[in-house]
C-alpha positions in Angstrom: -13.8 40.8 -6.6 -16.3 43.6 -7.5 -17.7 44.7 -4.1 -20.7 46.6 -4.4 -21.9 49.7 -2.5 -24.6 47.6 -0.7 -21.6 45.3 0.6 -19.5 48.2 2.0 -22.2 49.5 4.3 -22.6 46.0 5.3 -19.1 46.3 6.5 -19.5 49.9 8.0 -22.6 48.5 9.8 -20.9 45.3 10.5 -17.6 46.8 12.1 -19.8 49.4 14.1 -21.2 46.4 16.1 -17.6 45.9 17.9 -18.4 48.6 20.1 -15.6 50.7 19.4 -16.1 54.6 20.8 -17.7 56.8 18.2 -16.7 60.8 17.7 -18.6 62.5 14.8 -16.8 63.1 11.4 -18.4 64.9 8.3 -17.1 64.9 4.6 -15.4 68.2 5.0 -13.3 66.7 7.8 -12.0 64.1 5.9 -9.0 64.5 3.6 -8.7 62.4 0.1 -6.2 60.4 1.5 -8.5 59.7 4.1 -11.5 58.8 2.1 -9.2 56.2 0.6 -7.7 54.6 2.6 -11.2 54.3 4.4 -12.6 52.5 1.3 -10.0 50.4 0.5 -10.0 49.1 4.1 -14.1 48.6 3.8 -13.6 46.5 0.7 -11.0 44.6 2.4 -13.2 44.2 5.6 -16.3 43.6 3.1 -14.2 40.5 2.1 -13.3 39.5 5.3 -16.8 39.5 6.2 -18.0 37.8 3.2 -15.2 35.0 4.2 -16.3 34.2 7.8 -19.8 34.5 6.7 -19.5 31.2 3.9 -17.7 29.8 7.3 -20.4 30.2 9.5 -22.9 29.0 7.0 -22.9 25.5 8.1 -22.0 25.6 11.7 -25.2 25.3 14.4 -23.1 24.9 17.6 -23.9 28.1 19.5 -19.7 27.6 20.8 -18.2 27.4 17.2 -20.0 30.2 15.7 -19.0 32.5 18.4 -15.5 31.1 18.5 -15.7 32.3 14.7 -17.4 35.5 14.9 -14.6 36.2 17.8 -11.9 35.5 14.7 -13.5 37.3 12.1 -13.4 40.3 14.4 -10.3 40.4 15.2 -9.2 39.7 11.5 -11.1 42.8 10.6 -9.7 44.5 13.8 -5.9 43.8 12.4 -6.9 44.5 8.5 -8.0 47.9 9.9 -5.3 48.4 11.9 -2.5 47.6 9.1 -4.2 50.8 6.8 -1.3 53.6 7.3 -2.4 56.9 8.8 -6.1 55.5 10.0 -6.7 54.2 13.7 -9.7 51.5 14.5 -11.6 54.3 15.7 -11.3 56.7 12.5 -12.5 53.6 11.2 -15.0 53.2 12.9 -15.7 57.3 13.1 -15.9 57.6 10.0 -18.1 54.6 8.8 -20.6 55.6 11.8 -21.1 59.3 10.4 -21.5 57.4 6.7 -24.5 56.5 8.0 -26.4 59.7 8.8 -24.2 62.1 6.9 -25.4 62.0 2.9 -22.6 64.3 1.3 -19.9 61.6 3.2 -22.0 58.5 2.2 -22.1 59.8 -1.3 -18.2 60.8 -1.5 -17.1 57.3 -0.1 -19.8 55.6 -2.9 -17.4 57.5 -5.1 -14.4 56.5 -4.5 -15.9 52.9 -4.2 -16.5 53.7 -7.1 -13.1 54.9 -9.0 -11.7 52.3 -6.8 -13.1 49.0 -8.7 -12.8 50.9 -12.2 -9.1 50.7 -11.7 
């Protein structure tokens, strides 16, 4: 699946609703290995999201929908989790700072990037 820039900061945004506890980060903190495994984790999450989303599509009871936005959560909660040498809260860290910091934003679109032309 080709997931698109627009799509990952939909999952940055998306996982930065569950409240986790935010400490800045900025580009130069970040290591290579970081800024991967951060991206391949958002494209994962990205199609997570994209899953429960199609689920939720045709469900109206107020009870069911947040039954499955509890298990979406937690299934992006465990995907993140599983991503050696990155913690929920880098995760979340780092996707929080992608949105105000322009040189990170624009070195995770990067490796987005590389990342699908492989």
């Amino acid at each position: 699946m080709q997931t698109s820039p627009k799509l990952i900061a939909a999952a940055f945004a998306g996982f930065l609703a569950l409240g986790a506890p935010a400490v800045a980060q900025s580009a130069e903190d970040l290591t290579d290995k970081q800024v991967r495994a951060f991206v391949s984790t958002a494209m994962a999450v990205a199609e997570i999201q994209e899953h429960y989303k199609q689920d939720l599509a045709g469900v109206s009871d107020d009870a069911q929908r947040e039954e499955i936005m509890q298990e979406a959560n937690e299934a992006i909660m465990a995907r993140v989790a599983e991503t050696p040498g990155m913690s929920v809260e880098q995760y979340v860290q780092i996707a929080e700072a992608a949105q105000t910091d322009a040189e990170l934003s624009a070195r995770l679109v990067e490796e987005l990037e590389r990342q699908q032309a492989e």
